[in-house]
N, C-alpha and C positions, 0 to 999 in steps of 0.2 A: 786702681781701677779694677771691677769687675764684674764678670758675666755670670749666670746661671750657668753652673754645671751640668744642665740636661739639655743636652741637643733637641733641635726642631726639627719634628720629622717632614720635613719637605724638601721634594724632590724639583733639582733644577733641570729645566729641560735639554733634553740632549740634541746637539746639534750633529748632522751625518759630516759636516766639512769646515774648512774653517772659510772656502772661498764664500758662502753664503751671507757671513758677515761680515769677514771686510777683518783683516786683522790690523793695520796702517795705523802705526802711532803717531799722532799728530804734535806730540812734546813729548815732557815726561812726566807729565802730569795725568791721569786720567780719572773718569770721574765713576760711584759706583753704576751706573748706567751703561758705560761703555764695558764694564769687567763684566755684568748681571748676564749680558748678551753675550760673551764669551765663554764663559762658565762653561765646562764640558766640552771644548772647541778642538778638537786634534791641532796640536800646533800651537796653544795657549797652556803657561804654565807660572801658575799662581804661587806664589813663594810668602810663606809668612816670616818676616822677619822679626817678632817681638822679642824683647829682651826683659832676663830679670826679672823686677817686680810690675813690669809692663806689657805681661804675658796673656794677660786680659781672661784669665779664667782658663775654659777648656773646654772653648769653641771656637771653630776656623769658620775661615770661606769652607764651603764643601771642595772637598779635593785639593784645598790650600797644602803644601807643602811644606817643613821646616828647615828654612836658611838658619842656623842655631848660630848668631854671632858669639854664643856663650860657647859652643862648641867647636866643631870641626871646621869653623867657620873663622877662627883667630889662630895666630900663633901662639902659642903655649908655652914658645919655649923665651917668647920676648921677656923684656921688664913689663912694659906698657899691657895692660890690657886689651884687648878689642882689635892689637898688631894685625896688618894686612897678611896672610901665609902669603909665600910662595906660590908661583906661580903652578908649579906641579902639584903641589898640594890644591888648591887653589883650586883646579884641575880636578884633580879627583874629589874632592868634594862636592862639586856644583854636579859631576858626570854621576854619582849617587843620589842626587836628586831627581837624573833623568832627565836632565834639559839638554836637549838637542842644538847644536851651531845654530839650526834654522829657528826653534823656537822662537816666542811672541812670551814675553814675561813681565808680570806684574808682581811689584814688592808689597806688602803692606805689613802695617803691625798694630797690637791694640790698645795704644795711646793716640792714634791720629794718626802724626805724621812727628817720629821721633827716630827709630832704629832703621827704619823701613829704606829713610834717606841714605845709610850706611849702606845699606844691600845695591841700591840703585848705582850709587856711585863705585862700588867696588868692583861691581860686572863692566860699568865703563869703562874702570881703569885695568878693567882685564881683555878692553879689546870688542866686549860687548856692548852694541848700541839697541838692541832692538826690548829694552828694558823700560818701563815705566812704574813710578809710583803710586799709588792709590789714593786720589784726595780724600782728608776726612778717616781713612785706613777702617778699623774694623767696627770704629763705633759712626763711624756714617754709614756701613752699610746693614749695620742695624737699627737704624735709625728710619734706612728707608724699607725697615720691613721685609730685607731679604734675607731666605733661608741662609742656617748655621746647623755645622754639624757640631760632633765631638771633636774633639783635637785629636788629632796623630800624635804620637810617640817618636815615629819616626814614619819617612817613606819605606816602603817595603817593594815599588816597582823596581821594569828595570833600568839600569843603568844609559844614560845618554853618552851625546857623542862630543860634547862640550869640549872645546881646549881655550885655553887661556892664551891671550896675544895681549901681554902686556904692554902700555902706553906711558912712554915716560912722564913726569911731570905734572900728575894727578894728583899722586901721593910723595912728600916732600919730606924729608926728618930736620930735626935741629938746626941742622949747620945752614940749609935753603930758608928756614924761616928767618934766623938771623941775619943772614943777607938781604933778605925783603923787608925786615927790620930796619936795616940803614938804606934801601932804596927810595928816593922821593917818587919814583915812580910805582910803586907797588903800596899795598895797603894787607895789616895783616887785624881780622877781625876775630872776634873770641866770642862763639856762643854762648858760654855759658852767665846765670843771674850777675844783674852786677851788684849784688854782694860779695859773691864769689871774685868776682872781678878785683873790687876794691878793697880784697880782701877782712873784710868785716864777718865776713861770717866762714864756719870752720871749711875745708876743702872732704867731701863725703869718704876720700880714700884716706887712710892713714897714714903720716908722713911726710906730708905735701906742703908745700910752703905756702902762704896765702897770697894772693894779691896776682901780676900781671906781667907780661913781658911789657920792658919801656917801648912806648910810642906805638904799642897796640891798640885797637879802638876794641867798644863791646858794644855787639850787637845781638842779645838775649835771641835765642831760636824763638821762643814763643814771640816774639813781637811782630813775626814774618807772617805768623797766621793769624785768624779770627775767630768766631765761635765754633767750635765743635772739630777744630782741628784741621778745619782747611788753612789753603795756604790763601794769602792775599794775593788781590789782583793783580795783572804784571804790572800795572804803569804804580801801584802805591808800593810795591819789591823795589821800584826802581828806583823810587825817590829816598824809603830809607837808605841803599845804599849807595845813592847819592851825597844825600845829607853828612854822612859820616865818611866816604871816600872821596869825595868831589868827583874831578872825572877822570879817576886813577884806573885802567880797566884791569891792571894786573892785582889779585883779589887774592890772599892765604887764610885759610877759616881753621881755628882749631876752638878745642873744647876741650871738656876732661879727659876723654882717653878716645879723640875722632868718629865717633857717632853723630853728638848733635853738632859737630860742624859741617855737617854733610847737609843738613838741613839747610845753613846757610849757603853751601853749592847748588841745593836745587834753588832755593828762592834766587840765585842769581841769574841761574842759568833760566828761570823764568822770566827772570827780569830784564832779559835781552845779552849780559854777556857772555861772548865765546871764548874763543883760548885766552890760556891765561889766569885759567882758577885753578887752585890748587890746594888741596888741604891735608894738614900738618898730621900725620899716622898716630907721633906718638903724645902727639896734644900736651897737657899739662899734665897728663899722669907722667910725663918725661921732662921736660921743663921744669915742674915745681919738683921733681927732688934735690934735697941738698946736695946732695954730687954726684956726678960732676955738677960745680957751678954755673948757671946759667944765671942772668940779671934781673931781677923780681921787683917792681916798685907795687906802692900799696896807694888807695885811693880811686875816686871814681871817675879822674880827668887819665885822657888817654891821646896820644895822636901826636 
């Protein structure tokens, strides 16, 4: 995907406060209408979370920020890609964004709704709730014709007051999946195609075994949404992951390296459930390596 390289020059209007609009996040979902209105709000702080080759050219929100899950924003020193840091790290990353404890923060990226879910659920599990997604991300909200600058490099303000309070049980490794594995009461679902899935088609990292952990379901990130990168309604969230978990409400999401299982966290948590979701850090980029061995079957039945 991509954008024209030349920014719009249009200027979004400035608000003197943010009590005028009303900052009250009603889920974690918002839509571009409610962000258009904030744009420039003391107390509102836009976070672009795009990744890779879904960086969408090199135009932002105006005043969008970069959350770099390619950077300062992973552990580096993990195996897995895309690893949650530390909580101090963690810390001092988001505090060089600038985001303030009180802050009012919106994630998005420019594929839709892909990496963006990664940022939202990461600040959850660091303690932060006052976080929302962007339905649709960058190409809904040029779609509805609102201003785009150039992209940042980096933020250059100053420094916020952020600290991390981490929450257990958000972020889960190996040995919690494989428990939720043999629990009838949990259910552990796999974002990612089911080719990938049924191992029929290669895994994009090199290395990587193909096919699935036994008695995982797959539920493709993209099937959560509809045209143009929204997400679906909550009552049709709820029935997919009905259909495929019956009424199991303890939920484990992974993917290739925890990204687009985060997608699968917010479609749930739109979808009405509460504690109880959790999703897997080092996903399949730590699963499918050949050792240590973990259990791999192939094919496209699961459960």
């Amino acid at each position: 995907m991509g954008f024209s390289a030349v920014a719009l020059e249009v200027r979004v209007p400035a608000f003197e406060s943010a009590v005028s609009v009303g900052l009250g996040l009603t889920g974690p979902l918002v839509g571009v209408d409610w962000v258009a209105e904030r744009v420039g709000v003391e107390g509102v702080v836009v976070l672009d979370a795009s990744v890779g080759a879904y960086r969408g050219g090199s135009v932002r929100i105006p005043g969008a920020r970069p959350f770099d899950l390619d950077g300062d924003l992973s552990d580096h020193a993990a195996a897995a890609p895309h690893t949650m840091p530390g909580a101090d790290a963690f810390t001092d990353a988001v505090r060089a964004l600038g985001v303030e404890d009180t802050d009012t923060v919106v994630v998005y990226d420019a594929a839709g709704i892909y990496s963006s879910a990664r940022a939202w659920w990461m600040l959850r599990a660091m303690g932060f709730d006052r976080v929302a997604v962007l339905d649709g991300g960058l190409p809904a909200w040029i779609v509805a014709g609102l201003p785009v600058e150039e992209r940042a490099a980096a933020y250059e303000g100053p420094r916020g007051s952020f600290t991390a309070r981490p929450r257990d049980g958000l972020l889960v490794d190996a040995d919690a999946v494989a428990r939720a594995l043999a629990d009838p009461g949990a259910a552990v679902l796999d974002a990612r195609t089911r080719e990938r899935f049924a191992g029929t088609a290669p895994e994009p990292r090199p290395g990587l075994r193909g096919g699935h952990m036994p008695g995982a379901l797959n539920l493709p990130f993209g099937e959560l949404q509809q045209g143009g990168g929204l997400m679906r309604p909550a009552g049709e969230l709820r029935a997919a992951f009905r259909e495929l978990a019956g009424d199991r409400e303890r939920l484990y999401f992974s993917c290739g390296s925890g990204v687009t299982a985060c997608v699968l966290a917010l479609g749930a948590t739109l979808a009405g459930y509460g504690e109880g979701l959790a999703v897997y850090d080092g996903s399949w980029s730590e699963w499918g390596v050949p050792a240590p061995h973990r259990p791999v079957v192939t094919g496209a039945a699961g459960g």
